[in-house]
C-alpha positions as CSV (number, residue, x, y, z in Angstrom):
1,X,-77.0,-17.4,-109.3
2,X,-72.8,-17.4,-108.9
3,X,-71.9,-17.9,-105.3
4,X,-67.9,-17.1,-105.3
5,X,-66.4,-18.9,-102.4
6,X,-63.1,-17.7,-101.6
7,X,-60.5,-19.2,-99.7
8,X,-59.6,-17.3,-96.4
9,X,-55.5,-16.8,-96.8
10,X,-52.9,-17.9,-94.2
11,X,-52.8,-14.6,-93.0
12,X,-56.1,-15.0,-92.5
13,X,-56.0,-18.5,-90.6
14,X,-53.0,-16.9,-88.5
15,X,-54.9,-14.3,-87.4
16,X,-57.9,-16.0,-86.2
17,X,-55.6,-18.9,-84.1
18,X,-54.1,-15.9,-82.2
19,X,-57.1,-14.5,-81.0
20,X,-58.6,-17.9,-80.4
21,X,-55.4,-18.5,-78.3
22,X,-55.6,-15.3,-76.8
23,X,-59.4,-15.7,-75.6
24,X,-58.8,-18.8,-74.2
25,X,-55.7,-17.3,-72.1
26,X,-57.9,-14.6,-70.8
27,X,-60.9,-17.3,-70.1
28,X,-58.7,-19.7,-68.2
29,X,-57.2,-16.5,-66.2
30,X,-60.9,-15.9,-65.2
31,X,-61.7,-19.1,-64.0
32,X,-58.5,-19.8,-61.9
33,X,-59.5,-16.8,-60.4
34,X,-62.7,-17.7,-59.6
35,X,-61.8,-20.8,-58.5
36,X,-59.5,-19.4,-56.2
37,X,-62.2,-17.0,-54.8
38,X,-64.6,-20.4,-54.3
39,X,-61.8,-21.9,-52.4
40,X,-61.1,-19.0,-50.2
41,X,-64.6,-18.8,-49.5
42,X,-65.0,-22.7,-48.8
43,X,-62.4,-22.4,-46.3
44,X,-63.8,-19.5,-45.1
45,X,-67.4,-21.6,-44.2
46,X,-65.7,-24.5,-42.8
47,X,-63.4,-22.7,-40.6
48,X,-66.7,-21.0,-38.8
49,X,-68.7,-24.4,-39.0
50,X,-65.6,-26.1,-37.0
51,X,-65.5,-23.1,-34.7
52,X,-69.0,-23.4,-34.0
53,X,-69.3,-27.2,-33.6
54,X,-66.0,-28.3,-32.1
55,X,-65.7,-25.3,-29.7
56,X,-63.3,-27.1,-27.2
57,X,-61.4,-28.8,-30.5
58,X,-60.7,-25.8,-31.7
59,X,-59.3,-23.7,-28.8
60,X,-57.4,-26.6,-28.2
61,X,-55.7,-26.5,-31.4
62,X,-55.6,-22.9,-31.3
63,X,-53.6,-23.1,-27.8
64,X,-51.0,-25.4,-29.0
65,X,-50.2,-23.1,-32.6
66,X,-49.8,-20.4,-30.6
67,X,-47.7,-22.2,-28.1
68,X,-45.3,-23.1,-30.9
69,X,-45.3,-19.8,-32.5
70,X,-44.0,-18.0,-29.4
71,X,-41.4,-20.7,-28.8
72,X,-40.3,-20.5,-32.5
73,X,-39.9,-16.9,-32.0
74,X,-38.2,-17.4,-28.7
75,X,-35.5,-19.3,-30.6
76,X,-35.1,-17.0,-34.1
77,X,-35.1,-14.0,-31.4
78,X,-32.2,-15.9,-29.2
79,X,-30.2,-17.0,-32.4
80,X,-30.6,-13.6,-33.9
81,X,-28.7,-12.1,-30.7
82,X,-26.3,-14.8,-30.8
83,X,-25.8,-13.6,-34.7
84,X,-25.2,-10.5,-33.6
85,X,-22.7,-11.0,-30.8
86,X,-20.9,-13.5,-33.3
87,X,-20.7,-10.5,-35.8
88,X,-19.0,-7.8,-33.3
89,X,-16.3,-9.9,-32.0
């Protein structure tokens, strides 16, 4: 019985590290998608769960952001038109 063991070459080694590399780029990829997805989807349930247990809380909070939204746009609107003005002279 004659076994012949050869030696893989360096092309050989080369070869196999890039698609090892390459598998573990497209595996990672995957999973920091589907970690993003689980995330999304956490926030997702505990935005309902606080809407449905802190009712009150929640329009509240809601109130206020939208408070400071339109004010915020009240002043990008007003210093857009001063912008404007500034530009004709």
């Amino acid at each position: 019985m004659d076994l012949k063991i050869t030696t893989p070459r360096s092309d050989d080694y080369s070869e196999y590290a890039r698609r090892v590399r390459g598998g573990t780029a497209g595996v990672r990829s995957r999973a920091g998608e589907r970690g993003e997805l689980v995330r999304h989807e956490v926030g997702e349930r505990m935005f309902d769960l606080v809407t449905e247990y802190f009712p009150e809380e929640y329009r509240e909070r809601r109130r206020a952001e939208l408070t400071r939204a339109f004010g915020t746009g009240l002043a990008v609107g007003f210093l857009g038109r001063e912008l404007v003005r500034y530009a004709r002279r």
